[in-house]
C-alpha positions, -999 to 999 in steps of 0.1 A, spaced: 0 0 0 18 33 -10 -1 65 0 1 91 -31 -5 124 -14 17 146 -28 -10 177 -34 -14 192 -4 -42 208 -15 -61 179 -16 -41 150 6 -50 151 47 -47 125 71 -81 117 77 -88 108 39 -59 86 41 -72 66 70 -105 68 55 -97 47 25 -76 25 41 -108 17 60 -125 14 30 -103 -10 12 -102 -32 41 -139 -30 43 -136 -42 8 -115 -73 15 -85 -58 1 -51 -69 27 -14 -57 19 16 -64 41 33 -34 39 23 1 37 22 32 60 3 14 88 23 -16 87 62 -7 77 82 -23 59 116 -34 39 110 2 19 93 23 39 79 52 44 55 41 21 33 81 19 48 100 -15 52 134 11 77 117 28 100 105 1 113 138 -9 146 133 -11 144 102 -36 123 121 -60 154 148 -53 182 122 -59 156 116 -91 155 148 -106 195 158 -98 202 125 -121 177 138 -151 191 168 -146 230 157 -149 221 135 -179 210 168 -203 168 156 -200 155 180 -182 146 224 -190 132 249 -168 94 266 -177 80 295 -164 45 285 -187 17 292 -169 -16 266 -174 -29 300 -192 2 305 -210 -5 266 -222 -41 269 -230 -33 299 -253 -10 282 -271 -34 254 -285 -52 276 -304 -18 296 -319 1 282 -353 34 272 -346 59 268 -368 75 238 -375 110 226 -365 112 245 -336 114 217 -310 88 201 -288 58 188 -296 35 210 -323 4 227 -307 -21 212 -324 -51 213 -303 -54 181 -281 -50 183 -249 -32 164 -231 -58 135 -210 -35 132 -180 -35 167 -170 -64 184 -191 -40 207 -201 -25 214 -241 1 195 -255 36 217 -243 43 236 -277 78 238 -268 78 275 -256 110 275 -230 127 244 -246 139 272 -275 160 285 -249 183 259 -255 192 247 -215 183 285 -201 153 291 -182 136 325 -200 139 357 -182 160 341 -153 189 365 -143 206 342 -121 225 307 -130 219 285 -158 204 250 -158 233 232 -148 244 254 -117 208 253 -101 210 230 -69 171 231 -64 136 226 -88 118 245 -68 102 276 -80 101 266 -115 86 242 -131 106 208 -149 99 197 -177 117 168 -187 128 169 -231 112 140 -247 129 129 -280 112 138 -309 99 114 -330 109 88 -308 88 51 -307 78 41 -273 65 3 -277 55 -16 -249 30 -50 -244 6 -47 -222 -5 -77 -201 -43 -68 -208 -43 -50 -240 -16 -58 -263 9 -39 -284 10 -1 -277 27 25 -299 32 61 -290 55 85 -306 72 114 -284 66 147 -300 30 139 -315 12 119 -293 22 134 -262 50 166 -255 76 175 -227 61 169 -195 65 183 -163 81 159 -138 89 189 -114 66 220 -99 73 250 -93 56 246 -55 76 220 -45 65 187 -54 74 165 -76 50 151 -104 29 120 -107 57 109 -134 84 113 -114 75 100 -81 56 68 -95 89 59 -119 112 68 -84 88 49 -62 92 19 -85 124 17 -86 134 19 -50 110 -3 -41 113 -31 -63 74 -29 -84 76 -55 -112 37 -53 -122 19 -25 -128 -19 -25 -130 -40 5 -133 -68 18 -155 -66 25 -197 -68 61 -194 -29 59 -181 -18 46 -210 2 75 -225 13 81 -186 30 48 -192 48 58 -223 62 88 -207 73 63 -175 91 43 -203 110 73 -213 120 81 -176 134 45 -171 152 50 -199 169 81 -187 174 72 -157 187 36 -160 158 17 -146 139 -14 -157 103 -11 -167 79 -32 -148 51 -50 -167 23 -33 -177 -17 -42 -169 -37 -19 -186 -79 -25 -175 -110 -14 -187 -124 18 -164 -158 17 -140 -178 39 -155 -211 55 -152 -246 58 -169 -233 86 -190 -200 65 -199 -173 88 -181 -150 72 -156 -160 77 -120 -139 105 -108 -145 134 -79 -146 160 -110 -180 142 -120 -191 140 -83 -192 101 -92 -202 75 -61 -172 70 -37 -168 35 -25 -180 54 14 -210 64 -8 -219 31 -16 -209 16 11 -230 35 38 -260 30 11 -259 -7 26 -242 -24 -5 -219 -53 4 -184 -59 -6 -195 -89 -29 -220 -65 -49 -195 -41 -57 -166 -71 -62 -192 -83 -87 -207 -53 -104 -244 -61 -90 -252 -30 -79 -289 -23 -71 -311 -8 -93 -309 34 -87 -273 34 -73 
């Protein structure tokens, strides 16, 4: 069990402990985690800092990595501006990006060529510290990233169309869902991964921070999302049914283990 609470906007003790409850309400037992210890703990994201650090030094040493000072506005003004080609990064062509709802990065600060724009002080490779900028890490353009997943077969995904420099660093703080999951891995030893389709380019741009980093890529599960009456995946954005919701409705572990829900839930 590994806690994920690295927004501290949105992470607070008492929603950890609830869905722990939860889970084990559900049936669901692990033998490590923050409750229990273990070989590789602490096993909460906030408290694994200075891997994700040790992380983004290494990117950082090895050439992958650029400063941004894009703003989400900056970003979402871009989709809708031509771009010339040839100018590195991915082309802003519109799509947005599924991970973070946010337009493909067009490749604004990468021009800069290892200098963060409008930054007075040092350059990339005398900064100690990510914070107050944002990391983006340089995907190769062009660049296959093939993988076979357990569940759905062959996947294909080419860096600098299908997906564009990502941020694995943020200017709060914290590190991204990229890095810390890749990191997290890593250290402590994950050789399957199974999560939900929508993660599929998320896994392609984990493939690429293996590879820079020198790490082995775990197998990949890829399943089919819960979803709703209207077809969209259950998620708090939707105000979709928790499993609390359901569960103080009077359902039973073995309706929701089974998909019989009752009719009007």
């Amino acid at each position: 069990m590994r806690m994920e609470d690295l927004d501290p906007e949105r992470s607070r003790s008492a929603y950890a402990e609830a869905a722990m409850e939860d889970l084990r309400w559900l049936g669901i037992r692990w033998q490590e985690g923050p409750d229990k210890g273990g070989p590789f703990a602490p096993y909460a994201q906030s408290r694994r800092r200075g891997i994700y650090l040790a992380a983004w030094r290494k990117l950082m040493q090895r050439g992958f990595l650029f400063p941004c000072r894009c703003s989400r506005k900056d970003l979402e003004a871009a989709v809708g501006a031509p771009h010339e080609s040839g100018m590195g990064g991915a082309q802003s062509n519109g799509k947005l990006d599924p991970l973070d709802d946010e337009p493909i990065y067009p490749g604004t600060c990468r021009r800069f060529q290892g200098h963060a724009p409008q930054l007075p002080g040092p350059t990339v490779s005398e900064i100690e510290s990510p914070d107050g900028l944002n990391w983006r890490f340089r995907v190769p353009d062009g660049a296959v990233v093939e993988f076979e997943d357990r569940n759905l077969g062959p996947q294909r995904f080419v860096a600098g169309r299908d997906f564009g420099d990502f941020v694995v660093w943020r200017r709060d703080g914290s590190p991204s869902y990229q890095l810390a999951c890749v990191a997290d891995d890593a250290t402590m030893g994950i050789t399957e991964v199974v999560r939900g389709a929508d993660l599929l380019l998320s896994t392609a741009r984990q493939i690429l921070l293996n590879r820079a980093l020198g790490c082995k890529d775990p197998d990949w599960f890829h399943c089919r999302l819960v979803v709703d009456h209207n077809g969209r995946r259950l998620a708090k954005r939707y105000d979709a049914l928790s499993l609390r919701t359901l569960r103080q409705r009077g359902l039973t572990p073995m309706n929701i283990l089974s998909a019989e829900l009752p009719q009007g839930v």
